[in-house]
C-alpha atoms as a printed R data frame, in Angstrom:
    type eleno elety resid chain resno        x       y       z
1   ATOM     1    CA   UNK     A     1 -131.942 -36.289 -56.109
2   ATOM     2    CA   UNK     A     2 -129.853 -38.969 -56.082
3   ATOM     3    CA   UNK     A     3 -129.548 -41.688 -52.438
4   ATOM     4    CA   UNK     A     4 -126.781 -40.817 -50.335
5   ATOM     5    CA   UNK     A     5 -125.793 -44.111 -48.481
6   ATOM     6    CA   UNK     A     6 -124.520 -42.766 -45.387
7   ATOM     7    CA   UNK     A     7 -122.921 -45.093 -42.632
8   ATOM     8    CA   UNK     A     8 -122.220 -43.356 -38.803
9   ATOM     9    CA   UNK     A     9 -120.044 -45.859 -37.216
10  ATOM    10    CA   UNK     A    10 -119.942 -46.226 -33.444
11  ATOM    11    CA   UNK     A    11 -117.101 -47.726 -32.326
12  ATOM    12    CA   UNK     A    12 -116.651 -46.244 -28.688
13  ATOM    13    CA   UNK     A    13 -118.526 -47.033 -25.740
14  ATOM    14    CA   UNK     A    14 -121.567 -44.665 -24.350
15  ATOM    15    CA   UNK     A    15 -120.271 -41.596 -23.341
16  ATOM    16    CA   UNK     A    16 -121.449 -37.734 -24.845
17  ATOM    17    CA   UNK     A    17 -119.415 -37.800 -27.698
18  ATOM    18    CA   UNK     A    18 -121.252 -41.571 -28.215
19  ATOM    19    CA   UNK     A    19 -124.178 -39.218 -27.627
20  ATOM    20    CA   UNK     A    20 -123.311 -36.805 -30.018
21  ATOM    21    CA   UNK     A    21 -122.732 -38.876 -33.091
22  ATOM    22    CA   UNK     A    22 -126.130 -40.782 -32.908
23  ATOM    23    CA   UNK     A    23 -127.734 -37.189 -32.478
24  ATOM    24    CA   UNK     A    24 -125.918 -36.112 -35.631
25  ATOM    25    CA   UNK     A    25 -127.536 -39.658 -37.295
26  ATOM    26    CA   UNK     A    26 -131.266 -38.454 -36.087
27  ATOM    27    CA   UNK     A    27 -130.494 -35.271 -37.893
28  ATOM    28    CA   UNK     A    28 -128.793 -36.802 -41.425
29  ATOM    29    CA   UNK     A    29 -131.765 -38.809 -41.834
30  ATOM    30    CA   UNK     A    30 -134.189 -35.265 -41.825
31  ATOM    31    CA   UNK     A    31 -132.635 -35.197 -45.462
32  ATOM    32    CA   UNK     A    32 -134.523 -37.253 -48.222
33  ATOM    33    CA   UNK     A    33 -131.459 -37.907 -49.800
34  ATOM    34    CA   UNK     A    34 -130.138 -39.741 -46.880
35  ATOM    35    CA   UNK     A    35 -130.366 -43.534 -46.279
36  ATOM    36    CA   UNK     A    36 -128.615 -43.642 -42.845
37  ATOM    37    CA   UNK     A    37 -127.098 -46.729 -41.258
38  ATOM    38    CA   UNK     A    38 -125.589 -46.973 -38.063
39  ATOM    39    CA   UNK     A    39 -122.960 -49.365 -37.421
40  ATOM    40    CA   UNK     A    40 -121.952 -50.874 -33.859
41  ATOM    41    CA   UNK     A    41 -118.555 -52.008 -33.783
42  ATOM    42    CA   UNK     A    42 -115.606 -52.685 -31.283
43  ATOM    43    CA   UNK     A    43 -116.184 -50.852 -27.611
44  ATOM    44    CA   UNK     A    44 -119.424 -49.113 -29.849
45  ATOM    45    CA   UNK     A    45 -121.680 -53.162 -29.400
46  ATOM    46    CA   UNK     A    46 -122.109 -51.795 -25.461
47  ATOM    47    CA   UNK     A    47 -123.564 -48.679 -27.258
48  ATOM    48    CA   UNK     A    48 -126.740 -51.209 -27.663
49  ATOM    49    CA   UNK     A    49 -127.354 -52.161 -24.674
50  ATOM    50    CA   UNK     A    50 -125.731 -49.926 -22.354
51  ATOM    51    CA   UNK     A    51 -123.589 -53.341 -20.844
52  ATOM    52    CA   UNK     A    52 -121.055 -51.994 -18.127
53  ATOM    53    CA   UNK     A    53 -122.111 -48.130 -18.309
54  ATOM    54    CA   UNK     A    54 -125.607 -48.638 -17.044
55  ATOM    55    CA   UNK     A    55 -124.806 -45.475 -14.801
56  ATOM    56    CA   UNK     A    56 -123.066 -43.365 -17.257
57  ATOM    57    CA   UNK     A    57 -124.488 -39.827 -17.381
58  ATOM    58    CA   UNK     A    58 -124.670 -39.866 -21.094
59  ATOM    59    CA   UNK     A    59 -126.817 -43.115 -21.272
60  ATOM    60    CA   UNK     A    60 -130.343 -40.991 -21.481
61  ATOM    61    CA   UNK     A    61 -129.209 -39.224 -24.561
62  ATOM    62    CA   UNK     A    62 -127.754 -42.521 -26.141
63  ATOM    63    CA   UNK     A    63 -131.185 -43.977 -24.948
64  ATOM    64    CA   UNK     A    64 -132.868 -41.304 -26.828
65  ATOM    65    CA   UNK     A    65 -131.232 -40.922 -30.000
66  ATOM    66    CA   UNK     A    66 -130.885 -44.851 -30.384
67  ATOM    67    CA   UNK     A    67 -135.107 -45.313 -29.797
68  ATOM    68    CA   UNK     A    68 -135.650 -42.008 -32.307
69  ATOM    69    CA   UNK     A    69 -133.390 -43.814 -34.617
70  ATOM    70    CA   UNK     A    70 -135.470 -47.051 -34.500
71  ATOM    71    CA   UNK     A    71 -138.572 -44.983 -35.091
72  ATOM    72    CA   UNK     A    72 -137.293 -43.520 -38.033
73  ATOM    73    CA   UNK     A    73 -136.563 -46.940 -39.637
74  ATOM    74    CA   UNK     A    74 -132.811 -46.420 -39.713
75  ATOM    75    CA   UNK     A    75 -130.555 -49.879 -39.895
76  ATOM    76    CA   UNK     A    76 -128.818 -50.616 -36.851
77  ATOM    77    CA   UNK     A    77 -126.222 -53.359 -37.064
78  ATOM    78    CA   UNK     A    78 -123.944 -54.541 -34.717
79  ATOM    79    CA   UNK     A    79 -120.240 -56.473 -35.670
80  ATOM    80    CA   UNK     A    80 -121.207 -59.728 -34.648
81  ATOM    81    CA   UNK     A    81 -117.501 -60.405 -33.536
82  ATOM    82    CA   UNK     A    82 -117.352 -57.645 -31.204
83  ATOM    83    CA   UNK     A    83 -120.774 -58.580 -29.808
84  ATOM    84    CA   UNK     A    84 -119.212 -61.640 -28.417
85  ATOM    85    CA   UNK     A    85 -116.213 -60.349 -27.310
86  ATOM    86    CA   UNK     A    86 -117.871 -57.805 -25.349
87  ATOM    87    CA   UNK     A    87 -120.486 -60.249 -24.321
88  ATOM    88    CA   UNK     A    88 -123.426 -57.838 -25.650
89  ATOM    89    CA   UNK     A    89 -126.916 -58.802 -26.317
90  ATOM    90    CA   UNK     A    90 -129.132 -57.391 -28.905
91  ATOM    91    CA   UNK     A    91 -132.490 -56.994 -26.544
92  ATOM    92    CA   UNK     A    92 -133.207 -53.742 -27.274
93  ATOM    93    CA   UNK     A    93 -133.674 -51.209 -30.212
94  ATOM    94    CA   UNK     A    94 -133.988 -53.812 -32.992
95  ATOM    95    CA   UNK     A    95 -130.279 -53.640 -33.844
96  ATOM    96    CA   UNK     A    96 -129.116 -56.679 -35.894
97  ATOM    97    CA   UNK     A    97 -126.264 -58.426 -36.019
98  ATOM    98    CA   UNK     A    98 -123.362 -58.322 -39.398
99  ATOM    99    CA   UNK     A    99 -121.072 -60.477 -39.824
100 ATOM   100    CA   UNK     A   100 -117.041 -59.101 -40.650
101 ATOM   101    CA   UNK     A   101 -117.990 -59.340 -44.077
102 ATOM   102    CA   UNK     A   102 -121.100 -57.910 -44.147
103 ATOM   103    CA   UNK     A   103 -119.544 -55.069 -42.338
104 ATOM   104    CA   UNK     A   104 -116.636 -54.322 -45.339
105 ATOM   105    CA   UNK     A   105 -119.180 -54.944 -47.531
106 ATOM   106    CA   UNK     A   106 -121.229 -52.219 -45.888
107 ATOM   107    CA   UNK     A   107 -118.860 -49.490 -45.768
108 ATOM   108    CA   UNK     A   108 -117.426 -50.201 -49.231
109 ATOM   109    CA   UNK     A   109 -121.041 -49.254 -50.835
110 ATOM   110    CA   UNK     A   110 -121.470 -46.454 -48.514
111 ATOM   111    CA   UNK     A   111 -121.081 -42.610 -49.965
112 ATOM   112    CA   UNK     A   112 -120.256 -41.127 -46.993
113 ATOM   113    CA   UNK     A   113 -118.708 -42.691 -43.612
114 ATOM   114    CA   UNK     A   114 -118.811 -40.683 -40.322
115 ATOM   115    CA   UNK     A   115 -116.128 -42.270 -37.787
């Protein structure tokens, strides 16, 4: 079977439907055809951290998904650009940075991109 590269792109701050697309990550990598990547990018960086929605109902299920996705080795990356516009540090989850072009280059050799 041949490697799907699939990319889930966050790019929306932590709310449920923030919530819901990281679920729907934890549940494309169950496939073995699957090599799942999440990418952080825009309003998405506070995703990481939870920076300005600390109280936000939907940041236990964000929590969740984002610590199941560690555990499951998926690559979490974070736009480097947005991280410093949004003033978001990388302290949790080992998510690493990408640089702009890292990021094109990231969804141009992905199969599938979920937005």
């Amino acid at each position: 079977m041949k490697t799907k590269n699939v990319t889930v792109v966050v790019s929306r701050p932590p709310d449920f439907a923030t919530a819901e697309k990281l679920r729907m990550a934890v549940g494309l990598t169950l496939d073995d055809g699957n090599k799942v990547t999440a990418l952080f990018i825009d309003e998405g960086v506070c995703a990481v951290n939870g920076a300005g929605f600390e109280n936000h109902p939907s940041r236990i299920e964000v929590d969740k998904s984002l610590e199941t996705l560690g555990l499951m080795g998926v690559r979490l990356l974070a736009h480097a650009p947005s991280l410093e516009i949004y003033g978001v540090g990388l302290e949790r989850y080992n998510v690493f940075p990408i640089d702009g072009p890292g990021s094109a280059d990231l969804l141009a050799g992905s199969d599938v991109i979920i937005n």
